[in-house]
TIMI-280071 format. One record per residue: residue number from 1; residue in one letter; x, y, z of N, C-alpha, C, O, CB in turn. Coordinates in steps of 0.001 Angstrom, whole numbers, always signed. Glycine has a CB too. Example, Ala and Ser with C-alpha at 12.3 -4.5 7.8 and 13.67 -1.06 7.14 Angstrom:
 num residu     n_x     n_y     n_z    ca_x    ca_y    ca_z     c_x     c_y     c_z     o_x     o_y     o_z    cb_x    cb_y    cb_z
   1      A  +13190   -5690   +7800  +12300   -4500   +7800  +13200   -3300   +7800  +14236   -3319   +8465  +11308   -4473   +9046
   2      S  +12850   -2250   +7080  +13670   -1060   +7140  +12900     +30   +7870  +13409   +1138   +8039  +14084    -598   +5725
***
This chain:
 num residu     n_x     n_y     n_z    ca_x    ca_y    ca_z     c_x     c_y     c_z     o_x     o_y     o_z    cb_x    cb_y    cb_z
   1      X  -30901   +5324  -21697  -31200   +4960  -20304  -30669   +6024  -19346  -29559   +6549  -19430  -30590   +3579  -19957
   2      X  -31944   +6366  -18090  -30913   +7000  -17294  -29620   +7212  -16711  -29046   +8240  -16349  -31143   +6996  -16807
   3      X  -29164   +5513  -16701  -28153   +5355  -15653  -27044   +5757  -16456  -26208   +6577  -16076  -28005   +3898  -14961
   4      X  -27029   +5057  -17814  -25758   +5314  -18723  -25281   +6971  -18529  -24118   +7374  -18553  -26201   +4960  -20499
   5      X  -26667   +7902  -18307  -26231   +9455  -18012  -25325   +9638  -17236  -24254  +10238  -17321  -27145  +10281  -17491
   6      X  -26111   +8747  -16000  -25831   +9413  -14607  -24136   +8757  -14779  -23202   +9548  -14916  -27054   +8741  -12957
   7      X  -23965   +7640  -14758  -22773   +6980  -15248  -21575   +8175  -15621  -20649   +8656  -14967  -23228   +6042  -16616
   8      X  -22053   +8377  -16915  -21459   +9713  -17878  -20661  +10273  -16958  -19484  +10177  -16612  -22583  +10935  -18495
   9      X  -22035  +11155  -16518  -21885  +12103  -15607  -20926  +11913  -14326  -20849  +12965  -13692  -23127  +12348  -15235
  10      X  -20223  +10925  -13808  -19721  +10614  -12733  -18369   +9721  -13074  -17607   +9170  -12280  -20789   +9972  -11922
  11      X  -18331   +9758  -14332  -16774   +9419  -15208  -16283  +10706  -15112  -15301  +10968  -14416  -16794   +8869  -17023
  12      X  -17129  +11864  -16013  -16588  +12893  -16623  -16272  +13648  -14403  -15194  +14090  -14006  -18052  +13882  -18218
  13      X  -16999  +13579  -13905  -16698  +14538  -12293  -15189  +13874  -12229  -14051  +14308  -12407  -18002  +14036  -10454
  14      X  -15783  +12556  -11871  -13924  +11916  -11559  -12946  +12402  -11976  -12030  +12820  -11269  -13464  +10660  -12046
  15      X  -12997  +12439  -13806  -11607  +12371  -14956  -11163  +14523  -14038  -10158  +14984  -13497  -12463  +12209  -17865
  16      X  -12160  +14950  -14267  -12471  +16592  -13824  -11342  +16645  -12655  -10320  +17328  -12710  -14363  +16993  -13115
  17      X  -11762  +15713  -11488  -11422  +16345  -10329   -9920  +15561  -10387   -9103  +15987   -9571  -12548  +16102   -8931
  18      X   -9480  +14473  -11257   -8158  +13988  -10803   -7281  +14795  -11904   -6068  +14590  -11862   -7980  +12196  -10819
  19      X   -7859  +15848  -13057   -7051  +16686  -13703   -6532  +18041  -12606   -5499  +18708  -12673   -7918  +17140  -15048
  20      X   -7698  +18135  -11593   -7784  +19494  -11156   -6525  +19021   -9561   -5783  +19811   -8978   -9896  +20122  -10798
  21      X   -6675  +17793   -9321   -5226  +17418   -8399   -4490  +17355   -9041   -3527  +17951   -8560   -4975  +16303   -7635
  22      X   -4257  +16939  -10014   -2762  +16842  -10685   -2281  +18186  -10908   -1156  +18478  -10504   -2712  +16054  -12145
  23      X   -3238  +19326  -11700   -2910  +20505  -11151   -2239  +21814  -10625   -1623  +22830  -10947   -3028  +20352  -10911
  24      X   -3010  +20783   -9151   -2931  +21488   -7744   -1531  +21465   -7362    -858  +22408   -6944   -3818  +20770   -6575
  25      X   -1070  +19867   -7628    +643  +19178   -7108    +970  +20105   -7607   +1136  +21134   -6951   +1521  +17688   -7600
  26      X   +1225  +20043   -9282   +1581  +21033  -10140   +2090  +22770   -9246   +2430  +23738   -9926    +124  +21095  -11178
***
């Protein structure tokens, strides 16, 4: 199904962008 992609796709941005703040603090 599309959505399960789009889904995917918008877990994996999230998990991405709260590694790339943690980081940043870092």
């Amino acid at each position: 199904r599309i959505e399960n992609t789009t889904n995917r796709q918008v877990t994996f941005c999230k998990r991405r962008n709260g590694l790339l703040k943690k980081a940043y603090e870092l």
